[in-house]
N, C-alpha and C positions, 0 to 999 in steps of 0.2 A: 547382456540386457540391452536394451535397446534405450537411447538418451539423444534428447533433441542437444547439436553440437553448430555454434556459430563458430566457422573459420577461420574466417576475414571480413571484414564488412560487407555486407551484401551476400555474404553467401552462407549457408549454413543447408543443414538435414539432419536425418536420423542415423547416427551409427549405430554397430553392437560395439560394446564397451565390457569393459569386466567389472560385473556388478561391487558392489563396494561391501565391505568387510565390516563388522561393528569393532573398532578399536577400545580400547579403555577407556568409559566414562559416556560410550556412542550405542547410538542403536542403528538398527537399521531398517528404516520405513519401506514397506510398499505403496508408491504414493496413485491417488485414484484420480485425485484431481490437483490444476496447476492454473493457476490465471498469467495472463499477460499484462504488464505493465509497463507505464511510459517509460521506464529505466532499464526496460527491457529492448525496447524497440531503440534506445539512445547505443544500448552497446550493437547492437547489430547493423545501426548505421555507421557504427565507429565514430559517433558524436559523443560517447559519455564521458565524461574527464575522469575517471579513476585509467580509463585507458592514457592518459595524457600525465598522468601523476603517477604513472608508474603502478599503481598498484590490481591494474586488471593485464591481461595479454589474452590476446588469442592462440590456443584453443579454446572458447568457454563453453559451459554447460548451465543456461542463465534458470531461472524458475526460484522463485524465493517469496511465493504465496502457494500454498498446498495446503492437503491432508494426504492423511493415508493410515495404514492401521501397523505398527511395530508389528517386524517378524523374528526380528532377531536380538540379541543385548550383547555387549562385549563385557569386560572383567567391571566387578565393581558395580554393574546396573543388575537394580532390581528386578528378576524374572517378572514380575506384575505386569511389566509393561506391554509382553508381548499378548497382544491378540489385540491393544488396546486401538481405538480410534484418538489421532494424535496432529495435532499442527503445532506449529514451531514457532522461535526468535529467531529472525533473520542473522540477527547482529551476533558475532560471537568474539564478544572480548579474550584477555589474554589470562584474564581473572586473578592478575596477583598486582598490578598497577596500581596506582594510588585512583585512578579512575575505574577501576572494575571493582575498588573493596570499598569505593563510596557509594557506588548503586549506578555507575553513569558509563557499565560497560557496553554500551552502543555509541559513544565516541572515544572507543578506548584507540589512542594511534595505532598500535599492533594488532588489531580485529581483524577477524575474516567476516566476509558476508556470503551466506549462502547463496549460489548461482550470483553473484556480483562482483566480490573483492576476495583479494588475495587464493585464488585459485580454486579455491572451498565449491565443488560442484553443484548443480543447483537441483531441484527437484521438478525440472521438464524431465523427467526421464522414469523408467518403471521403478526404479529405485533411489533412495537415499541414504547418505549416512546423517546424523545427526547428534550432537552431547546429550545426553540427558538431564542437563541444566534448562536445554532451550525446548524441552518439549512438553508442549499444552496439551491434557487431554477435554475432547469433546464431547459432552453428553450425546444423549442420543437425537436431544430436542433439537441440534444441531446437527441437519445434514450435510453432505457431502460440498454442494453448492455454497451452502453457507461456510460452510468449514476451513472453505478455501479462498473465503473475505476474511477471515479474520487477520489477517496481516494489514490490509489495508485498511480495515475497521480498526484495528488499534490505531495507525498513525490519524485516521480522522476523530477521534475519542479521545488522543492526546492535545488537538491541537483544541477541542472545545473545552477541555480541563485548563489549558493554556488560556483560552478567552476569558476565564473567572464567570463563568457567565452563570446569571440567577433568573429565578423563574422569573414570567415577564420580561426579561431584557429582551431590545431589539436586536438580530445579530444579521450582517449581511456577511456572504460567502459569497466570492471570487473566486468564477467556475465553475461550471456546474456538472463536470468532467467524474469519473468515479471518486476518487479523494473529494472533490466538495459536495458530488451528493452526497454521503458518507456523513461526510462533520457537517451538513444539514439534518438529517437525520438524527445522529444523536445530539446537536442542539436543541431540536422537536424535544428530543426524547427529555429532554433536562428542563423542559417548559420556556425557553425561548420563543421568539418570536421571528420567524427564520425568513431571510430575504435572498436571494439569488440575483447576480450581474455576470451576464454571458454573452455570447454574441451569435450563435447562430438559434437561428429559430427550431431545428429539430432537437437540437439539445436544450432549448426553453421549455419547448411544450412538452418533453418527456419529463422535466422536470415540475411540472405542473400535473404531470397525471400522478406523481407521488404526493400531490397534495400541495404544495409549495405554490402559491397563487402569485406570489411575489414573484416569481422570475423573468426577472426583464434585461432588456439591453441599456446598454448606458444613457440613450437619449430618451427612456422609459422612468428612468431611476426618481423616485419623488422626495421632497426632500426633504428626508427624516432624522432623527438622532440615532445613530448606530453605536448603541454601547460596545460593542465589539465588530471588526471586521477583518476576518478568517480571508488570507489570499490563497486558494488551493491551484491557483492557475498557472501558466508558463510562461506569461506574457511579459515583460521585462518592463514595461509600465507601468506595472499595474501593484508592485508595492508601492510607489510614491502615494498613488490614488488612493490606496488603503488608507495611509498616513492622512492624508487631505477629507479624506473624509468622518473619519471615527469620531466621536467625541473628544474634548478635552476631559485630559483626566481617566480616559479609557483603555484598552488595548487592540491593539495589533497581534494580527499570529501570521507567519509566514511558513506554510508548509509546502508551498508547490517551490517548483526551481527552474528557472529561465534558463534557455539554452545560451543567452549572455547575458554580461552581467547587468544587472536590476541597483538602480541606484535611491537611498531618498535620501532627504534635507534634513539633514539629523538637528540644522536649528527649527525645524518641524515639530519634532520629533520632544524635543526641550523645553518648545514655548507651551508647546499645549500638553505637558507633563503627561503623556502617552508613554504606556508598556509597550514594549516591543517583544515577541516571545517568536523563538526558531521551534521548530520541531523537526526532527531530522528522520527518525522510525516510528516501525511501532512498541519497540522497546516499554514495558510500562503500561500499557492498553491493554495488551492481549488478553487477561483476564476479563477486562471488564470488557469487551467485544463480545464474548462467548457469553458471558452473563445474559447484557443486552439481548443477543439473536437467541440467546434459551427461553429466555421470558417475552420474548416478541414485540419488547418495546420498541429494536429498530430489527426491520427485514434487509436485509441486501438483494435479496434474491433476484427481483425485480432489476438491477442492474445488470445482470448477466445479459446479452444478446444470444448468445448464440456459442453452443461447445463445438470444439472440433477435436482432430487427431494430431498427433505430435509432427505427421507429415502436413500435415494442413498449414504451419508455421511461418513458413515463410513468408506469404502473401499478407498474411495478418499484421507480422512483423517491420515490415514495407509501409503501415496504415490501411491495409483494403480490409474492408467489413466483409463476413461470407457473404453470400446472393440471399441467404434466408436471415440473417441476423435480425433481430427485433430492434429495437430505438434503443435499446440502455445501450452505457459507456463500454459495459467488462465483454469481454472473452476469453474464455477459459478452455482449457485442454483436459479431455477424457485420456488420461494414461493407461488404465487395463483395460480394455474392452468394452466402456458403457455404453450406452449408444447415444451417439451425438444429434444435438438437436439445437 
């Protein structure tokens, strides 16, 4: 089959590979689509620390937002599955840890991450394997575009369940990047009062055509109470400012991750008796993501720019937008033949 494969930094294509098998407990996807993500572009520039922690190497095979429809089941999985439309948990614990039998196997130490960690191939490619633990199926009211947010729709869905946030509350989001349109969006959707701080103008005003009026830059910013302030950004600054700015007595959620390290003043942090909440996946969301996009309370669609082919990869991967890409964040890959737009 054919599987988009990174090298060595900077270089990566498409090989044939030998499709993957359904082992005990595994299926095996035909995947249709595949997004690209900032943790995806970090391993191919050989910036991402699981390469530096030992727990990635090159060769990878990165993709770890998909769908696709089970074609096959190994020993022990229910025949039901196959024909089904299907996306996944990234995270896949070791499931007998004192951490995977308390509910908290997406920071289990011995996990793999599909197309990430510990060598677990990723779903850029015409096929997958996957356990039958981590597989979500998709209505129909969820198509293929959508189906293949919902990985990053959970982690932005965990981190507004992480803000505590109640109807009426004000909530600003830091970045307005796919992850913080995202947990803008289902903050909207939770009756929030949603605020965006970003810094280039093309990502302001597309965040304004999804409705969000609040999206300003920092010398925009007016000066409000932010019951919560969600940082979905990479900028290494910009938790402190979180912290400085949220109410007392409020929270903080930190889901983006700076390519160095982000510091704040934990007697900040103390005085003004502030939550601090991590969100690491989307471990926990995914259900309610596909809820969400069935009943249309939140759309992602609208984020996609622009599909391509699994050879189209690398330039993308580098940062270049295609030449027809539309304003949103995402870019996604057509794996079997759909046709790219």
């Amino acid at each position: 089959m054919r599987a988009f494969v990174i090298t060595a930094p900077g270089e990566a294509g498409v090989q044939d590979v030998p499709p993957p098998v359904a082992g005990p407990g595994e299926v095996v996807v035909d995947v249709q689509r595949a997004g690209v993500c900032g943790t995806d572009m970090e391993i191919f520039s050989g910036d991402m620390e699981y390469l530096d922690q030992g727990h990635a190497e090159f060769p990878m095979r990165i993709g770890h937002e998909w769908m696709g429809t089970v074609i096959a089941v190994g020993d022990g999985v229910d025949h039901g599955w196959i024909g089904r439309r299907v996306t996944g948990d990234t995270m896949l614990g070791c499931g007998v840890c004192s951490r995977c039998t308390s509910g908290r196997q997406h920071v289990c130490e011995y996990r793999t991450e599909i197309g990430v960690r510990g060598g677990r191939p990723g779903a850029l490619a015409e096929q997958v394997a996957v356990p039958e633990r981590a597989l979500k199926p998709l209505p129909d009211a969820v198509d293929d575009v959508a189906g293949a947010m919902v990985e990053p729709g959970g982690t932005a869905l965990r981190a507004v369940r992480g803000a505590g946030l109640r109807e009426g509350d004000r909530a600003l989001v830091l970045g307005p990047g796919t992850i913080g349109l995202l947990v803008a969006m289902f903050a909207r959707a939770a009756g929030a009062d949603v605020h965006l701080l970003g810094r280039s103008d093309r990502s302001l005003e597309f965040a304004r055509t999804l409705g969000f009026a609040g999206a300003r830059t920092a010398d925009e910013l007016p000066p409000l109470a932010w019951d919560a302030v969600i940082d979905a950004s990479n900028a290494a600054e910009l938790p402190a400012k979180a912290l400085d700015l949220v109410e007392p007595g409020k929270r903080v959620v930190y889901i983006g991750i700076a390519p160095t390290p982000s510091r704040i003043d934990t007697r900040t942090l103390a005085i003004k008796d502030v939550t601090a909440v991590g969100v690491l996946s989307a471990s926990g969301g995914l259900e309610g993501a596909i809820e969400a996009y069935a009943r249309g309370s939140v759309d992602p669609r609208p984020l996609v720019a622009a599909t391509v082919g699994l050879e189209d990869l690398p330039p993308v991967l580098a940062g270049e937008r295609p030449a027809d890409a539309g304003p949103g964040p995402k870019i996604q890959a057509a794996i079997r033949g759909e046709d790219q737009a």
